[in-house]
N, C-alpha and C positions, 0 to 999 in steps of 0.2 A: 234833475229835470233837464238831461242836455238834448232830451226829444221832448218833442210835444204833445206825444200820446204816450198810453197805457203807466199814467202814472197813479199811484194807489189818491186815497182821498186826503192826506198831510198835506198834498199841494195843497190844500183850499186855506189851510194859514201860513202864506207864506208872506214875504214881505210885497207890500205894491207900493209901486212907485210910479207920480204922476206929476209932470213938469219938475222931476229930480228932487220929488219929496215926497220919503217915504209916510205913504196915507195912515198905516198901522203899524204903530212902534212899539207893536207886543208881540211881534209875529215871531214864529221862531224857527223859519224857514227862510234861506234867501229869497230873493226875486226871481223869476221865472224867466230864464232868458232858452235862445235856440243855441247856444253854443255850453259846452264845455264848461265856462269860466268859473262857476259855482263849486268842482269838485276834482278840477282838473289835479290840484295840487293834494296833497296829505294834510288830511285835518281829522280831527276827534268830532266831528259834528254828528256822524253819520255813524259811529262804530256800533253797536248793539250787541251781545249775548245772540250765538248762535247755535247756542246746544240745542240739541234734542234726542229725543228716539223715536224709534221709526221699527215699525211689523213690516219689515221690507218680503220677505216671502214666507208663505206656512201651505204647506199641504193636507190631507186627511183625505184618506180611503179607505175603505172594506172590500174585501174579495169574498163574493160568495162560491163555495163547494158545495159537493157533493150528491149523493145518490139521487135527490130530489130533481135537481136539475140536467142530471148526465143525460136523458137523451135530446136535450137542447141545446147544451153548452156542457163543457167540462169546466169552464171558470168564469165567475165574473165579476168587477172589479170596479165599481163604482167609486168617484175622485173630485173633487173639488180643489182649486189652488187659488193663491191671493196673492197679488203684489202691489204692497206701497198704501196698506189697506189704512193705516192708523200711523200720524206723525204729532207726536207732544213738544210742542214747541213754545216759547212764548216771543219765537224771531215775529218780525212784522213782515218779511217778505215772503212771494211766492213759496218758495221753499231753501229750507237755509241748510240743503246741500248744493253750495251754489259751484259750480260749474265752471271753469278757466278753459273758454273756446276761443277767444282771439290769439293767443301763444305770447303774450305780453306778460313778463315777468312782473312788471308794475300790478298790473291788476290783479293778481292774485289775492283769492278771498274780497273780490269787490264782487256786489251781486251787479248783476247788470240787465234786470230785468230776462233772465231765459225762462221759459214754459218749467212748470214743474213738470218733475215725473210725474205720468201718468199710473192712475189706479186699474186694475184689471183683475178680476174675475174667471174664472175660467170652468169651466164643470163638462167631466167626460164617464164616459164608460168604454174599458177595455174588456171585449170577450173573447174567447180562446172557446174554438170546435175541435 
């Protein structure tokens, strides 16, 4: 939590502290601060299983031929495509193909809250006169 937004719902037990005593002493998250301090260093708090699988692209098409259709079309080719359609994961984050955009060796494989990939759908028709 070294921002103060788009944090998933585990902040809500995390530790609080008020006149420098901590209110819930079952929490098992640190305290919520605006800096860094909580994650800056290497620690096992946070590590989690990042396997999964992922239907990252799949196609399927038919072409239709022949006599039927020849004084309309010589071919035509009906298509459907999918990306990113089904991910099996039991990560907690957005998506746990996470992403190294700052160029910092240090953070490598640290999620840092980026957009997952996006899902996408696609449906055409190629005809050929």
């Amino acid at each position: 939590m070294n921002r103060l937004f788009n944090a998933s719902t585990d902040v809500l037990d995390r530790a609080i502290v008020q006149n420098g005593v901590v209110t819930n002493p079952s929490a098992t998250l640190p305290r919520a601060q605006g800096a860094d301090i909580n994650w800056s260093s290497a620690n096992q708090r946070y590590i989690e299983d990042g396997s999964f699988t992922r239907l990252k692209n799949i196609a399927l098409g038919y072409t239709l031929t022949g006599d039927a259709f020849k004084s309309y079309f010589s071919k035509a080719r009906f298509y459907i495509s999918g990306q990113n359609l089904i991910t099996i994961t039991n990560y907690s984050g957005l998506d746990p193909e996470i992403a190294r955009a700052d160029g910092n060796a240090n953070s490598a494989g640290i999620d840092l809250g980026r957009y997952p990939q996006p899902k996408s759908v696609i449906f055409g028709i190629d005809v050929t006169f």
